[in-house]
Structures are given as C-alpha cells and as structure tokens.
C-alpha positions in Angstrom: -26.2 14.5 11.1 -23.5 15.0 8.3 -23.7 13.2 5.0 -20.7 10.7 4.1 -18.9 13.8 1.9 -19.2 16.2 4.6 -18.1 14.0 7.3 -14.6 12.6 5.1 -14.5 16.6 4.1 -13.7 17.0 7.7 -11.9 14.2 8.6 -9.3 15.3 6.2 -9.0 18.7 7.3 -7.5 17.4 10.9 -4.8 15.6 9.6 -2.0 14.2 11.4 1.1 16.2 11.1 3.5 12.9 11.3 7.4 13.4 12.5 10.4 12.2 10.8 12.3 9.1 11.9 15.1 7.5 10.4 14.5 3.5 10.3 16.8 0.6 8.4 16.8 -0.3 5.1 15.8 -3.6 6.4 12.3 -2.2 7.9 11.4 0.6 5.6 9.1 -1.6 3.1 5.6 -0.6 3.5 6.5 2.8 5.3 6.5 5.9 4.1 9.2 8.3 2.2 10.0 11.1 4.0 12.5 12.7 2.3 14.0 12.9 -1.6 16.3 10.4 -3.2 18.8 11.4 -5.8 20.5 8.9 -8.0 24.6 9.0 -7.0 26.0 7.9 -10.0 24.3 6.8 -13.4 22.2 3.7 -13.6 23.6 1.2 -15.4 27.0 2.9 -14.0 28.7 1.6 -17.2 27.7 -0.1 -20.4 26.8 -3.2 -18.8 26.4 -7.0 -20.6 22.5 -8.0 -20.4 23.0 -11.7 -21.7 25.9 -14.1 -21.6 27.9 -15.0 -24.9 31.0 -12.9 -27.1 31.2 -9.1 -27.5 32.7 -8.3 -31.1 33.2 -5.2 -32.6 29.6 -4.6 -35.2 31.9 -3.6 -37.6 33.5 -6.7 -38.2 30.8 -8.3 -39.1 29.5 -5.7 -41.0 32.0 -6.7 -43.6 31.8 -10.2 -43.5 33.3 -11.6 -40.4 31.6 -15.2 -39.3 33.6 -16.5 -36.8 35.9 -15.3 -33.7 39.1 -16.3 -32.0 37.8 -15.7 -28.0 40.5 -13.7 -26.6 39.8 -13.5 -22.8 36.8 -13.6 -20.5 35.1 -10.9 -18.9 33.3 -12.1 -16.2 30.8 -10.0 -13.8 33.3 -8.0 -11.0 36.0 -7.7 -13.3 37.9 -4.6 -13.8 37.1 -3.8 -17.7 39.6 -5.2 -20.3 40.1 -4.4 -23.6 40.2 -6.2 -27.4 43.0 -5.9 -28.8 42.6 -7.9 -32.2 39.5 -6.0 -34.1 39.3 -9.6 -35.2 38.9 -11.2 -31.7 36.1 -11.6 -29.4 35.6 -11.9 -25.8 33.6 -14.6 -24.0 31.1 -12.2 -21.6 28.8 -12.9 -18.6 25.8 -11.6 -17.4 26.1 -8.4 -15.7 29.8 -7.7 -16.6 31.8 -4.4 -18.1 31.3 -4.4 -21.6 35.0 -4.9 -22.6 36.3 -1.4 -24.5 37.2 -2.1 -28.3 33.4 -3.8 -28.3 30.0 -2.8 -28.5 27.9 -5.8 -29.6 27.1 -8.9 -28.0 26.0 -12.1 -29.5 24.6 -14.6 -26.9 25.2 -18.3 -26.7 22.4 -19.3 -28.3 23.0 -18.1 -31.2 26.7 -18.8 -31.3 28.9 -22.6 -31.6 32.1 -22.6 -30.0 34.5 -25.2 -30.7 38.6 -25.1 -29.7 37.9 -21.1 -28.6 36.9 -20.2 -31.9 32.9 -19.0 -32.1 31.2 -19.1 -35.1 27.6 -17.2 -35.8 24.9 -19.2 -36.2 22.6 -16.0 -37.2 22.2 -13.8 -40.2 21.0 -10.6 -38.6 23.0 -8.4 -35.7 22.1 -5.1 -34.8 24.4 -2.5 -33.6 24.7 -2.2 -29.9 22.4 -5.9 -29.0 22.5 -7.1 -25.6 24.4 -4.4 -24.0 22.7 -2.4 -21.3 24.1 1.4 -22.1 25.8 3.3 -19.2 22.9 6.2 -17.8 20.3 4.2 -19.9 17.9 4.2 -16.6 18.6 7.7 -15.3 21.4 9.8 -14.6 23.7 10.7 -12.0 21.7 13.4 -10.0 18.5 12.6 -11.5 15.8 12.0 -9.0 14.7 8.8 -7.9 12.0 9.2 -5.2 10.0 11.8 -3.6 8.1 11.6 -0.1 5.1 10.4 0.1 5.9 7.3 -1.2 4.8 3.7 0.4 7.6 1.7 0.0 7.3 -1.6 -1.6 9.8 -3.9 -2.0 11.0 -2.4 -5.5 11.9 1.1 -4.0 13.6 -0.9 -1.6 16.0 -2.3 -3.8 16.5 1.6 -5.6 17.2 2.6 -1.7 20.0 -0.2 -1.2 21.5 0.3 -4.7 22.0 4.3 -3.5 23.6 3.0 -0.3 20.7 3.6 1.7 21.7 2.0 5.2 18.8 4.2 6.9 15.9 5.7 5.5 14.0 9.0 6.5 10.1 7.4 6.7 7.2 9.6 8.2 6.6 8.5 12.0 2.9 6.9 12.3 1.2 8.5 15.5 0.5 6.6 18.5 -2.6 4.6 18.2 -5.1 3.0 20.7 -7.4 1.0 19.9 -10.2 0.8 22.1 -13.5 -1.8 22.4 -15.6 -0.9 25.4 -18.6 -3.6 26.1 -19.8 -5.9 28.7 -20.7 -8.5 26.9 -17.1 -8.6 25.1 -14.4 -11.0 26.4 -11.0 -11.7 24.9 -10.3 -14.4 22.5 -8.8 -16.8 24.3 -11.7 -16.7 26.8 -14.2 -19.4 26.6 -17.7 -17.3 26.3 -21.0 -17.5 28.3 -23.9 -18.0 26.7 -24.8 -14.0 26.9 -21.0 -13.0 25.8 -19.6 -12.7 22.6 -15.5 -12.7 21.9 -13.7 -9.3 20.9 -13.1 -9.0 17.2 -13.1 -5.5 15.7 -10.1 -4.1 17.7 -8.1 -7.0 16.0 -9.5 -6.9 12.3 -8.7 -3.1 12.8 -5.1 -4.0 13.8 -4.7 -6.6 11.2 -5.8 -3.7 8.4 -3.5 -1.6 10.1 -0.7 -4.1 9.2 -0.4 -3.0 5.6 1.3 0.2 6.6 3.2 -0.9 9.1 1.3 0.9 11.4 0.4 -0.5 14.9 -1.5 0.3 17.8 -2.2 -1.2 21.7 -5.3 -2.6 22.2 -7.7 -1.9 25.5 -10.9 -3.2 26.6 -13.0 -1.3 28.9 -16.1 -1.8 30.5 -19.2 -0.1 30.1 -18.9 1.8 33.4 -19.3 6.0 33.2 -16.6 6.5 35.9 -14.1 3.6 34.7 -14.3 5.3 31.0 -13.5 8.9 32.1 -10.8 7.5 34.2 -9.0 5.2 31.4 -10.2 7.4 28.1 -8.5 10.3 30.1 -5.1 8.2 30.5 -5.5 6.9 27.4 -5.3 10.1 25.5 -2.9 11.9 27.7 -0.4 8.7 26.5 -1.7 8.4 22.6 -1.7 10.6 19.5 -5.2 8.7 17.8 -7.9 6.5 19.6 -9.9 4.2 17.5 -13.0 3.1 19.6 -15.6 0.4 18.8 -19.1 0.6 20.5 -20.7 2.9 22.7 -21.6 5.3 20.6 -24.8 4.5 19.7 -28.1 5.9 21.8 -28.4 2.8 24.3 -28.4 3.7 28.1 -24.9 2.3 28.3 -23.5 4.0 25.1 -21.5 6.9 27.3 -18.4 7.6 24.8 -20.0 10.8 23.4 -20.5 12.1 27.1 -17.1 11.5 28.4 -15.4 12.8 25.9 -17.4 15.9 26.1 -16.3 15.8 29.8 -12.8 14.9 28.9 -13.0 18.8 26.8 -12.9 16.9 23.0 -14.4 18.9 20.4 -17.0 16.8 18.8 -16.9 17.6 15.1 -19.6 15.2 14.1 -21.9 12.6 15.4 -24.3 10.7 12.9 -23.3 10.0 9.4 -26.2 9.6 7.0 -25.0 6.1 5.9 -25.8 2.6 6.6 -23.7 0.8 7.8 -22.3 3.0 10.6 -24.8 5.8 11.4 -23.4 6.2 14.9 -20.0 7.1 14.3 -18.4 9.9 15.9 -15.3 12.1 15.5 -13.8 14.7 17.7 -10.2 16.2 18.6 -8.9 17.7 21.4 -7.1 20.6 21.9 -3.5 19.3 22.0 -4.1 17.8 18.5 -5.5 14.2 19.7 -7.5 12.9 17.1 -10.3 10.8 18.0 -12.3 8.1 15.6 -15.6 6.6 17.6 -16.9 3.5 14.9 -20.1 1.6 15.8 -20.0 -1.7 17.5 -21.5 -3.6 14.7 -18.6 -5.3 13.1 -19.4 -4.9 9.6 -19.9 -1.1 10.3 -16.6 -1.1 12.4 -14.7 -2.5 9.0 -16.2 -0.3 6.8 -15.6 3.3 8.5 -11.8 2.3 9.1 -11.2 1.7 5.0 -14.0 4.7 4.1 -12.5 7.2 6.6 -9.4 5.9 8.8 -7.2 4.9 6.2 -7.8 7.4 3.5 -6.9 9.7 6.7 -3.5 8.1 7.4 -2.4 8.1 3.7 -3.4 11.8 3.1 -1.8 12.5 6.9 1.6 10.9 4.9 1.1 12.8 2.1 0.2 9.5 -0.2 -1.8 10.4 -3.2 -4.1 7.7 -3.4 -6.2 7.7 -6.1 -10.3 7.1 -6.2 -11.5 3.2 -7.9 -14.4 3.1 -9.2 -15.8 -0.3 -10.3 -19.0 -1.3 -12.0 -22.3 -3.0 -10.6 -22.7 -6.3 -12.5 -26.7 -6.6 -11.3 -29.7 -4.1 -10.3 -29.9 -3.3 -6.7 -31.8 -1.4 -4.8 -32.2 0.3 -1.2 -35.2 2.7 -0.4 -34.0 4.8 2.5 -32.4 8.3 1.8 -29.0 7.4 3.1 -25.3 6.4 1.4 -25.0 2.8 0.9 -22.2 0.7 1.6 -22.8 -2.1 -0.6 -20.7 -5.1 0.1 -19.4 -6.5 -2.9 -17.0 -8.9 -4.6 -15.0 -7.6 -7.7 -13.6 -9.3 -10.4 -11.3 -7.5 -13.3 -13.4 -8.6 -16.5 -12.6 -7.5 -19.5 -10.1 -4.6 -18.5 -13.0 -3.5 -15.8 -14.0 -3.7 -12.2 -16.9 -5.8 -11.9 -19.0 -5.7 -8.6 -20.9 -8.5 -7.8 -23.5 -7.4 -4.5 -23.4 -9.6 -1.5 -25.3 -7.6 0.7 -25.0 -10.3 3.6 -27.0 -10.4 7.2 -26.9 -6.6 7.9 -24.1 -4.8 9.8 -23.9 -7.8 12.5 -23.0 -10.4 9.9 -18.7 -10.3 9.8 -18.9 -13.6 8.5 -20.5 -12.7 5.4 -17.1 -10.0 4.7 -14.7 -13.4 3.7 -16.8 -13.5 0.6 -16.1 -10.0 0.1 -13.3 -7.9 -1.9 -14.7 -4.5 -0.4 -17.9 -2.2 -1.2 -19.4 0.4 -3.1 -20.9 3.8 -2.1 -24.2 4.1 -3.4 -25.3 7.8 -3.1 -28.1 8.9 -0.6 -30.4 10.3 -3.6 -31.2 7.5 -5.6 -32.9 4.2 -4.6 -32.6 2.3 -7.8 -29.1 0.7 -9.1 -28.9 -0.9 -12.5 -26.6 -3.1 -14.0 -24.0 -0.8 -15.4 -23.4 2.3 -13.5 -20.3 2.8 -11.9 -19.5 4.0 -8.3 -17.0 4.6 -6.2 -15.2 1.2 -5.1 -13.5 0.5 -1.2 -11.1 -2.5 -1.3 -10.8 -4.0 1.7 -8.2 -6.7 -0.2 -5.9 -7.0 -3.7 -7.4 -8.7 -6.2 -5.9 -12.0 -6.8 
C-alpha cells in the first residue's frame, strides 16, 4: 500500500507526452495552447476613441476656449481625418481613429450641441481623456500567450484579433472508459430488482467535458476470459483506460490479474485513503497508461479530480495551482488513513470556507449534489478543529 503523496508522486511521473494538432479558432476554447503567440501589430493599433462625443485640441481649452464649431465626423472604420481649424472640433464615435490635429476627447455627456456648435458643460479636462493610446496594451512583437494555456473564451478573442484561423492545441490521448459489473445495466434499461444502472463511466465523462476531452465508454462483464479478450483490444486501440470496479478483493474482482496477464506494470495497488483504497495504476510497455478506480461511486469521483485530472493538466503542461480552504467545524476520523472529506465551500470573508457533509459513505452519490468538492485530511492526525486549513478538491466553480 502507498500513501496518497506517494501514489500522486507516481502518477505524475508517467505523464502523457500529448501530440500537436492544429484545430479552428471556432473549437479551441477550453483546449490547450500548444504553441506561442506573438502580438502582429500594437494593440490598440492606433490611438483609438474610448467614448463617443468631440475631440479638440487640450490646448485650446487650456486658454479659454468653451465652445466648438464640429467640423466633420469621424465615425468607427473611417480612414483618419484631420482638424484643420485649431478652433474646430470633430464629432467622434466609439472605437474610431482619433482624428490627427486632436488628442482630447470630451464625451456627450458632458457636452450640449446646438446648430453644430458644442459647448462644455464641465470645468475640468485632462490632457489625453478618453482616448485609448496606440501600443497602450502591448506592442507589436510582444508576446501574448505561451503553451500550456486552457483557453477560455478571452484568449479566444486575443487568437482571432491575431488572425488566428487555426490554432496549435496539445492532442488529448485516446481514452476508454471502462465499467465492468454484472449487476450494472445501461441507463436506458429498466433495472431488476438485484441490478443497479451504470453511472460512474458517465459522471467521469461529464468531468471530462471541461477540457474538452472525451472518451468511449464500454461495459464488460465480470467474466476472466471476456476481460482478457476486450481489455487486450481495448488497449491495443487506446492511449488511457479508466476502469470502475473490479479491483477490489471479491472473487469476481479480476482487473489486477488480467492486466498482469495482459504484461502491465502495476505501479501501485492500495492507497492508504478512504474513499478509494482499492485503486490501482499500471502502464504498459508501449506507454499505455492505465487508471483502475473502485466501484463505489463516491470513491470513483474522488480519484478522477485527486489523481486523473491533476494528471491530464500536468500531461498539457498547465500549471495548476494547489487550494487550500478552511474547515468551518471540528471533525474527526480515527483510522490512520487520508481523508477525503466531502465538503461544501463558501468564499466568506475573502476565504474558503468548508462546511463537512460527510454523507452515507463511498456508496452514497446522491449525497455529492450537496457538495462543492473535498478536503484531504492527512493520515496522522484524527482530530480536525474549526480553523485549520487543508488542501481543497473542487469538483465545481463556486457560484
């Protein structure tokens, strides 16, 4: 048995090494930057009107001008123009080239126009208001983003406004997802009264979803020869197998056998932790990486966000750093093992508060829709007061 920092310790040494693909603007949000992006020309690209109103030049009201004959419009998309009266001013929208001659801009509020003559209705200006300068964001050349980078829906927009049609994003592996059970039937199947409907190969593909990273699902009986037959297909056809159940110590609980037969390392079986003792990970010799979770649901949901995802960010290269959040009541637990303690935070106060809802055991999935995610409780300690902090697993944002 390997405690929960040895087992992640070698987890993330046999990373996936992930390919490069190139994928559409249109599908690169919540994928991940494979390559660096430099800024083509300088953002704003020229000294750009933030509010709509007249741009004058400061130094005209610096010694006493009031009001302004309008002497054109520059509207957003124009070519620039230029003032020719020092004593002018030109009506300006939103987003347009500051017109040359200018280099303050009054907005409408602040301004009544009457026969094209505007007259200021404030007492203080400052050099320069209301224009956006030219290379104010960053520079031509400058970079913009690095890999490793989940894209969200902001660096999509810095991707399309560096003409970005396709986008170099790591390539996620292949992924199975396997359950293997008797007793399990699919969804849409009306169940005995001994049978039970599949559920943790589809909460781990719906927490897959927020990477954009998907998988084929299997069932397979719990038959010796049908799993060597399938696991061996299975991983000749898929870069990472996820299995629920049949890992355990039951008499039907073969996975750890056949992938001995099937020539996978094993690299650990048995974490000291509760939930999800059982779980096992191995990887054969052509790189296949292979994660074995308990059958218990709640233990099935909490090994894929302690170990599984941490595995694909750090395989991406995603620097995802460690939340900690603090318990809001005493707890405790008496045997020597890590504790995933199931929890719902709130942000209080500029803080992570956990409140403990241990739930039914690792059976009860019902119980995880009143949670936000868990804490790790370390394995030498029994009693949990009020106070501490500990390392925090989100299984969901806050809202």
């Amino acid at each position: 048995m390997v405690s929960v920092a040895e087992a992640a310790d070698i987890i993330f040494s046999n990373l996936y090494k992930p390919a490069v693909e190139s994928v559409p603007l249109q599908n690169s949000v919540n994928r991940v930057l494979a390559e660096k992006i430099i800024a083509d020309r300088d953002f704003p690209p020229f000294d750009r009107v933030s509010m709509d109103g007249i741009a004058i030049q400061f130094r005209q009201w610096e010694i006493g001008q009031k009001e302004f004959v309008i002497e054109f419009t520059q509207a957003a998309g124009d070519e620039q123009k230029k003032l020719l009266n020092p004593e002018h001013c030109v009506e300006v929208m939103t987003g347009a080239m500051l017109p040359q001659q200018t280099d303050t801009v009054i907005r409408y509020e602040d301004l009544e126009i009457t026969n094209k003559r505007a007259r200021l209705k404030i007492e203080k200006l400052e050099l320069g208001q209301n224009v956006h300068r030219k290379g104010l964001d960053c520079k031509q050349h400058d970079v913009l983003l690095t890999p490793g980078i989940l894209l969200s829906p902001a660096e999509v927009a810095l991707l399309a406004s560096v003409g970005k049609i396709k986008v170099d994003v790591f390539q996620l592996p292949k992924t199975a997802i396997i359950s293997s059970g008797d007793e399990l039937v699919d969804v849409g199947v009306i169940p005995k009264a001994f049978q039970i409907r599949r559920s943790n190969t589809y909460a781990i593909e719906a927490a897959m979803h927020s990477m954009s990273w998907k998988a084929t699902q299997f069932h397979f009986p719990d038959d010796k020869e049908i799993l060597l037959n399938s696991l061996r297909t299975v991983l000749n056809n898929y870069d990472v197998l996820i299995l629920s159940g049949g890992v355990s110590k039951g008499k039907f609980d073969y996975i750890p056998a056949v992938f001995e037969e099937l020539g996978v390392r094993k690299l650990f079986h048995q974490v000291n932790q509760r939930p999800g003792k059982p779980f096992w990970f191995g990887a054969s010799n052509e790189g296949k990486i292979i994660f074995a979770l308990p059958g218990n649901p709640v233990s099935t949901y909490m090994c894929f966000y302690r170990y599984i995802k941490p595995w694909i960010s750090k395989s991406m290269g995603i620097d995802v750093p460690g939340i900690s959040a603090t318990l809001s009541s005493d707890f405790s637990f008496a045997p020597t093992l890590t504790y995933f303690l199931q929890v719902a935070v709130k942000s209080e106060l500029g803080k992570l508060s956990a409140y403990p809802e241990a739930g039914g055991g690792s059976g009860d999935f019902v119980n995880l829709k009143n949670v936000t995610g868990f804490l790790e409780l370390p394995a030498d300690q029994t009693a949990f007061s009020a106070g501490e902090i500990f390392p925090y697993f989100p299984f969901r944002n806050l809202v």
